[in-house]
N, C-alpha and C positions, 0 to 999 in steps of 0.2 A: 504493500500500500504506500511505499516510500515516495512513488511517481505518481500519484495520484492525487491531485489538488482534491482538496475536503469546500463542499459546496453546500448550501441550504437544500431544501425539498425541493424549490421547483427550478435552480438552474444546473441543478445537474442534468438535469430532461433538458432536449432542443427545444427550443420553442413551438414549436407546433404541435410537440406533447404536453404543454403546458397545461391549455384548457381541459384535456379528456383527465390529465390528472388531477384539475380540480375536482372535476366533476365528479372523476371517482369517491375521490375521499368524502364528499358531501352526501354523494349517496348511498354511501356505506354506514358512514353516520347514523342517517336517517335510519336507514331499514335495522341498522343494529338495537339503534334505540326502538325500537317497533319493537322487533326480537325481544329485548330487554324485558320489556315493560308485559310483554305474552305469555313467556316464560314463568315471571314471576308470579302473574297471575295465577296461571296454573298450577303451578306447585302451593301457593297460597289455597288455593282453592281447594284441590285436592288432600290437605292437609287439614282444611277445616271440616271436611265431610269427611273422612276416614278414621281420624284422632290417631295419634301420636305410635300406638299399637299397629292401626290398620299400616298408617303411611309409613311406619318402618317394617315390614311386609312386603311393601312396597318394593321400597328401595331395595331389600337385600334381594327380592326377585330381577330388578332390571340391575344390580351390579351383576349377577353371574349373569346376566343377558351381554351387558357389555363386555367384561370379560368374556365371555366366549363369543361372541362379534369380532375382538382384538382375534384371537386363536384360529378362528375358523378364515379369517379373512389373508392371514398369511402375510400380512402387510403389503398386498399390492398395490394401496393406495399410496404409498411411496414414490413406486414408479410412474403411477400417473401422475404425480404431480415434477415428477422428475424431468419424464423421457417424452411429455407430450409438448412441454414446454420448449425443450428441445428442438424438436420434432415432429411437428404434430403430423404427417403423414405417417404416422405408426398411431394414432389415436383408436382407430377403430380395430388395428391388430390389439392393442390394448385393453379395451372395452370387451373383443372376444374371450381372451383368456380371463378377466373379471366374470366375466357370466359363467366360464367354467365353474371358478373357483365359489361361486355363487350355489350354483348347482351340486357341488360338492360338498358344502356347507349342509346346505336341505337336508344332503342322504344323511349325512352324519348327525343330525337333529335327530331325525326322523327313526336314525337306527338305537339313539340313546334312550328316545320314549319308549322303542320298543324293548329294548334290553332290562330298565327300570320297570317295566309291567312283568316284566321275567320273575328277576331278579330282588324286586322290589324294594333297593338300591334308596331311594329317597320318596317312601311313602306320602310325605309331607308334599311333595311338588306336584304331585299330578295331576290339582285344580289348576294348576300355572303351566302344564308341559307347551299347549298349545302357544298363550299368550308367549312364555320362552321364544320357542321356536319363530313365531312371527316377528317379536321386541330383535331378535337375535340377527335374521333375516336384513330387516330394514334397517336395524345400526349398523351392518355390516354395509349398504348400499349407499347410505347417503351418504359419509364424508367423500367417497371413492367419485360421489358422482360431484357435489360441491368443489374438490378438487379438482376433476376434469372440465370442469367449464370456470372454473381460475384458469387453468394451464389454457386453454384454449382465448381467455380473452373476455368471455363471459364473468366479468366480478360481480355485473348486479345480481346476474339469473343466481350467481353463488349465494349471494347476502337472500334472493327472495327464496333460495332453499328454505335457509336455518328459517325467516319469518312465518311460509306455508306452514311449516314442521311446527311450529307453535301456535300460530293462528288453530290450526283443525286440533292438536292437543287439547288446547281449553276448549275448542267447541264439542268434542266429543265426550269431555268430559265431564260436561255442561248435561249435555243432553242425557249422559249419565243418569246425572243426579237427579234430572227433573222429570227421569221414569221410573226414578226411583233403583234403578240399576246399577249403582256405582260402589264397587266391593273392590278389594287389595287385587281381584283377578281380573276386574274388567278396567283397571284404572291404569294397568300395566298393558292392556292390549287398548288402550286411549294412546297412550303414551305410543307405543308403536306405530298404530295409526299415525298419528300425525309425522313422523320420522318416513312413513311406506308416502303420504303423500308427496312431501317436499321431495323426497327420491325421486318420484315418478317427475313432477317437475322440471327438476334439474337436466334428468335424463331427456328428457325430450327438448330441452333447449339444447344438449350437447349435438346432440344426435342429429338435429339441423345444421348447426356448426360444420360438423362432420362432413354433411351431406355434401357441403359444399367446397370441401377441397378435395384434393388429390390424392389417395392414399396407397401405399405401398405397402409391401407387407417386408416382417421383421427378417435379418439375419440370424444367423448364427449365432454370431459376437453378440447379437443384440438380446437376445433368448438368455447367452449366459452374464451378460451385465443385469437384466430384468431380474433373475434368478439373485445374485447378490445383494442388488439392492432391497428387492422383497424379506429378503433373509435377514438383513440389519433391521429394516422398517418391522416385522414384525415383532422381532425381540423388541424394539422400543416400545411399538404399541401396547404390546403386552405389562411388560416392565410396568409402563406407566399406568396404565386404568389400574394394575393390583396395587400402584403406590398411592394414588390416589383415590382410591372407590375400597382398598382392600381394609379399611380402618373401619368402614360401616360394617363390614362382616366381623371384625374384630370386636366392636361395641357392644353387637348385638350378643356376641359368647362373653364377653369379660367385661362389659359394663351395665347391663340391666334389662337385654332383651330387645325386644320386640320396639317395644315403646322409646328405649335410650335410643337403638337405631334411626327410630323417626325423627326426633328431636335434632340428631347427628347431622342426619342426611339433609333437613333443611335449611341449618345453619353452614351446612356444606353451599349446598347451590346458592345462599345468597350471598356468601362472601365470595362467590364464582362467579358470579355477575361480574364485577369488575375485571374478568379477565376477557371478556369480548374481544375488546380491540387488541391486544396483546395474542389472542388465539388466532383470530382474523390475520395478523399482519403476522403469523408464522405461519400461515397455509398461502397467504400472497407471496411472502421471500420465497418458498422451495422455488417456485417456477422463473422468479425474477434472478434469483443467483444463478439458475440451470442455466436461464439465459443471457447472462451476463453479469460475470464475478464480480469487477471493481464498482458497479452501479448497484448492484442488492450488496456488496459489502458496506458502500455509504449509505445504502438505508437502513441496514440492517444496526446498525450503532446510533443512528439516528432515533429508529422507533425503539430500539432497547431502552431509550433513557427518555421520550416521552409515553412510553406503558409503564414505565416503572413511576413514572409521575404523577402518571393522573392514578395508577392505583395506589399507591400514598394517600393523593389526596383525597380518592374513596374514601380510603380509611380516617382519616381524620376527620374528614364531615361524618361519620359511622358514629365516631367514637363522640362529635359533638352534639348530635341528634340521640343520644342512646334513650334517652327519658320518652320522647314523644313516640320515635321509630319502636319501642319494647312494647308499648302503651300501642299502637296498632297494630306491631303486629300478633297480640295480643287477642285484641278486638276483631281482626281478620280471621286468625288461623284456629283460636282457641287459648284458655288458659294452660294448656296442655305443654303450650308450646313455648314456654316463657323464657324458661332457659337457654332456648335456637340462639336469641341475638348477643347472649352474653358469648357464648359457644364460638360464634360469629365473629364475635371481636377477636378473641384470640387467634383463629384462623385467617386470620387477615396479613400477617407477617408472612405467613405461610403463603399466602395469596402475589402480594409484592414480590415476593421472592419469585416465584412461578410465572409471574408478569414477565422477566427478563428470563429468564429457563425458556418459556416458549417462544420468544424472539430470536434468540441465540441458537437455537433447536430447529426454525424452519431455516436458519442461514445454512445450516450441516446439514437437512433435508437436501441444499439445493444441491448440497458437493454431492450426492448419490449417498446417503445413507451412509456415514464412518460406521467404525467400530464406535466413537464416541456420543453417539447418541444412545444406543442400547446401554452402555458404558454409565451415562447419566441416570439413564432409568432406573439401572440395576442397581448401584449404588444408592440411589435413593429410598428403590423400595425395600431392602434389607435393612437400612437403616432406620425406616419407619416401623418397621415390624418387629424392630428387635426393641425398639422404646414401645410400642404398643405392648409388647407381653410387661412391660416393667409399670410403664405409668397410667394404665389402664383400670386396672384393679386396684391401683392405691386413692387413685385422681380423677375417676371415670371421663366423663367426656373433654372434663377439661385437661386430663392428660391425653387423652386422642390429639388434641389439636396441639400441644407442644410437641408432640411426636413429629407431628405431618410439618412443623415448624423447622423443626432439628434436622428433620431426614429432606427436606428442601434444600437447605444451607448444604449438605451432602452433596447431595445433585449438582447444584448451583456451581459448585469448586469443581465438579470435573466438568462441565457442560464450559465455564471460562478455558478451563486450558484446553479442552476438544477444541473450542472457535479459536484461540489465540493462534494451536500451533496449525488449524487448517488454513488460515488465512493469512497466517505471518504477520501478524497486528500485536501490539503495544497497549500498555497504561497510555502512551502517547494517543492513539488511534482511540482510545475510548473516550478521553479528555475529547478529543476532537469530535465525536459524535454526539459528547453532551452539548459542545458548542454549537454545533450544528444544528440541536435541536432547540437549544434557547433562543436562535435566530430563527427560526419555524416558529416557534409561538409567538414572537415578537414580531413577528411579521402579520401574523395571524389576528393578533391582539390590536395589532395598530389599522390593521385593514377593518378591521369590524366599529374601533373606533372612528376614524376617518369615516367611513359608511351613517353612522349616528350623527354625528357632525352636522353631515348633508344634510339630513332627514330631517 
């Protein structure tokens, strides 16, 4: 990065990508905050109809959903955001071997409910086997497809995935309730629904994309590169949903059940809200660095240190609002659920941290999958799991969230020196990106002032 002049957000673009980049970022914005605000809903919702019991039930049905989504799917969503970005005359060789692996996903569902009706393996599941298999299906489809219409170009059709996928979530779950339908098994196959919709979505905007270039089908070489990077991309995938989702299954054995898991898993998702943008702009870098190192390296340090800003400052508006935000969400969700935003605050460190973990993590995305991302995950989730057996039983949930704290900081120390030694970058080059990024908001800050001005 020695020979690389360090530039603000919009002149390292030529000018005639100026505008489409604004335009991105503002309707990313938008729709994330749409997303935002649907999400939330949702799981509000679905935690005041369920109680603390039902809705941790819940969750520990769609974590081994997600979790075996990660498993089943092999990590080939790596390579699409890899090789299409590259490439995209291999998109639709791409998309074929994803429906393989899709397809082989199924039979293996399909062949576990039947081995558990054998065997009878986990008596407890098999009001959930179905909703599983469906939850497990469509999480395995939609990042795969959200990344392939990033890589192609499509960033809004990506942002109106994740909004579809929450919009029909709460409406389904709506409708649930108001036929009186709404149990731990049909809130789980809500939840999938709305994930099967946005998939279908997405795919059909790719699929047009598609239609209209040139495709070619893959080599050799290319078969055994797809194969590596899958191989790295899955260990990460994995790695991470158990270090992150693996502490609600922990809760529910060593800190009080059924109900502590509820309580767990919502102060989970809403200290996760703040990680949006910081998620978004490491599924944007893989396909920007794939296609051009020294341009996703200056963004990629650039958004490191404005996601790690604004989730800060999440957190501290969090922490100044606790009295009114406890008192609704309270009012919203239940008395049930009082302790989620204390739960919440402390999770929030954990949260910042994670903020720059995913930005630094789609930059290594975009090198093909290191050894250092699987590397990051791994070390994080052993290190979450080995403070979960310790301060779970002494601390209950609020030792869950100093775990998921400590085993971040973990992560965080190998995921810097993965990016340092892949990119050849410095304390200098990070110094530089913070600069970078205080002239981005400063810019930002003065255009919107200037605009009031007028008005």
């Amino acid at each position: 990065m020695r020979d690389v002049p360090y530039f603000d957000g919009e002149t390292i673009l030529k000018p005639s990508d100026r505008p489409a980049f604004r335009a991105t970022v503002k309707t990313t914005f938008v729709l994330q905050s749409v997303n935002f605000a649907l999400s939330l809903a949702a799981v509000l919702a679905s935690s005041r109809w369920l109680s603390p019991a039902g809705k941790g039930v819940q969750s520990i049905v769609v974590t081994i959903s997600q979790i075996a989504a990660a498993v089943l799917g092999l990590g080939f969503s790596g390579v699409a955001g890899t090789v299409c970005a590259e490439n995209s005359a291999l998109t639709l060789a791409v998309g074929r071997v994803f429906r393989r692996i899709a397809i082989f996903a199924g039979l293996v569902l399909l062949a576990t409910i039947a081995l558990n009706h054998v065997f009878a393996w986990r008596p407890d599941l098999r009001p959930f086997e179905w909703p599983i298999l469906f939850f497990t299906l469509a999480a395995l489809c939609q990042p795969f497809v959200a990344v392939l219409c990033l890589s192609l170009g499509e960033g809004t059709s990506a942002n109106i995935t994740f909004v579809a996928s929450s919009f029909s979530w709460l409406a389904v779950t709506c409708a649930l309730q108001a036929g009186g339908m709404l149990t731990p098994v049909s809130a789980v196959s809500a939840q999938a629904t709305g994930l099967a919709i946005g998939a279908a979505y997405g795919w059909w905007r790719a699929t047009r994309r598609i239609a209209a270039t040139t495709q070619v089908e893959p080599a050799a070489s290319d078969l055994t590169r797809w194969s590596r990077i899958s191989f790295y991309s899955f260990l990460s995938a994995t790695f991470a949903l158990i270090w992150y989702r693996g502490d609600i299954l922990l809760v529910s054995k060593l800190g009080g059940g059924a109900s502590a898991a509820g309580i767990y898993s919502v102060a989970v998702f809403a200290a996760e809200l703040t990680l949006r943008l910081p998620q978004w702009a490491s599924m944007v870098l893989g396909p920007e660095v794939a296609a051009d190192r020294h341009l996703g390296l200056r963004r990629t340090l650039s958004l490191l240190w404005l996601s790690v800003g604004l989730a800060s400052i999440a957190a501290i508006v969090a922490i100044a609002i606790r009295t009114p935000a406890e008192a609704i969400l309270v009012k919203v969700a239940g008395e049930g659920f009082r302790p989620a935003y204390m739960v919440m605050l402390m999770l929030l460190p954990r949260v910042v941290t994670q903020s720059g973990i995913a930005v630094l993590a789609g930059n290594l995305a975009g090198h093909g999958y290191t050894p250092w991302h699987p590397a990051c995950s791994g070390v994080g989730m052993l290190g979450v799991f080995a403070l979960d057996f310790v301060l779970i039983p002494s601390m209950g949930l609020q030792g869950a969230a100093i775990a998921s704290f400590l085993g971040s900081l973990l992560g965080a120390a190998v995921v810097v020196v993965g990016f340092s030694r892949q990119n050849q970058s410095n304390a200098k080059d990070f110094a530089e990106g913070a600069r970078a990024a205080l002239r981005m908001t400063m810019q930002f800050l003065d255009r919107r002032t200037t605009g009031s001005l007028r008005d």
